[in-house]
Structure formats: structure tokens, C-alpha cells
C-alpha positions in Angstrom: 0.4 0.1 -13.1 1.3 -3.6 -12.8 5.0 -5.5 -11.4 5.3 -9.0 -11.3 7.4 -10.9 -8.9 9.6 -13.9 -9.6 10.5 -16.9 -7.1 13.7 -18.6 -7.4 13.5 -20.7 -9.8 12.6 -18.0 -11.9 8.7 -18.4 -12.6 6.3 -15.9 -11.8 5.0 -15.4 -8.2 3.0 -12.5 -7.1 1.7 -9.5 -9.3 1.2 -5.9 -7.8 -1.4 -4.1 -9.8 -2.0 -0.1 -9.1 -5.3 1.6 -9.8 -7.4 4.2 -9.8 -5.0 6.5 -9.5 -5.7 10.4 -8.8 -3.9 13.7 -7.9 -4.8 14.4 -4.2 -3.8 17.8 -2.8 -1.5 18.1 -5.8 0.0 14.4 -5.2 -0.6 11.4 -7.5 -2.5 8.9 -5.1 -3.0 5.2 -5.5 -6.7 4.5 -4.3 -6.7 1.0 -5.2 -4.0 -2.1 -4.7 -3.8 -6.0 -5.3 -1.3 -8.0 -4.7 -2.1 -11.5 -6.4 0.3 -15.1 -5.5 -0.1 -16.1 -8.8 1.1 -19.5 -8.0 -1.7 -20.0 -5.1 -4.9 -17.5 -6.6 -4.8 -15.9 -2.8 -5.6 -12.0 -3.3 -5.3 -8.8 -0.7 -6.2 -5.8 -1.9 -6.3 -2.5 -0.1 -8.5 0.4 -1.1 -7.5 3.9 0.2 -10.3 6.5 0.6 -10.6 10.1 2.0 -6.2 10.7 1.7 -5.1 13.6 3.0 -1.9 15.1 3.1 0.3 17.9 5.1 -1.9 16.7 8.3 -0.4 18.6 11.4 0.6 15.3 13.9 0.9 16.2 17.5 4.9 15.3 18.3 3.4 13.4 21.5 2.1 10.7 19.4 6.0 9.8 18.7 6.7 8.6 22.4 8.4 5.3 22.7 5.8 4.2 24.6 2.8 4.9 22.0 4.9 4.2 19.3 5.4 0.6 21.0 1.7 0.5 21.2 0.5 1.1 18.4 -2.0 4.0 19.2 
């Protein structure tokens, strides 16, 4: 899966490109993401391993305090 991104004055900027894509737990999963600044050649990618999904979350880790933490 790919989407490109356009500055201003209309020319292309960044591209998002999508891979490795898999059901996980009966949801389709992204594993694999780059984002490319076409104009600059700087990459970040982000892999994703080991997904899970319907986790049970204590509700405690929602205080305003640990939310303004971070954990």
C-alpha cells in the first residue's frame, strides 16, 4: 500500500509505503511502515512485531498522573 504526499507548491514530498501485511487475531495488521521525504532521501521506518489485540488494560493505568508520564 503506498500514499504520496504533496507540498505546496504541488511537488511530491513524503511517500508512506505499507507492508507485510497480515490478519492478526482476525485483524488485517501492518508489520512493516516507511515513510520516505522524497525531497531530502531521510527514511523512518517502523516495524511492528508480536501485535496483539483485545489485551485486558488495568483502568489505573488511565490516571492523569501516569497518563502525563508516560508510564
Amino acid at each position: 500500500v503506498k500514499s504520496d504526499f504533496y507540498d505546496k507548491l504541488k511537488k511530491l514530498h513524503r511517500r508512506l509505503t505499507i507492508s507485510n501485511i497480515n490478519k492478526v487475531q482476525g485483524f488485517w495488521t501492518m508489520h512493516l511502515m516507511q515513510m520516505e521525504n522524497v525531497q531530502t532521501g531521510h527514511k523512518t521506518i517502523i516495524r511492528m512485531n508480536n501485535q496483539r489485540f483485545n489485551v485486558k488494560v488495568a483502568p489505573n493505568l488511565f490516571t492523569v498522573s501516569k497518563l502525563e508520564k508516560g508510564l
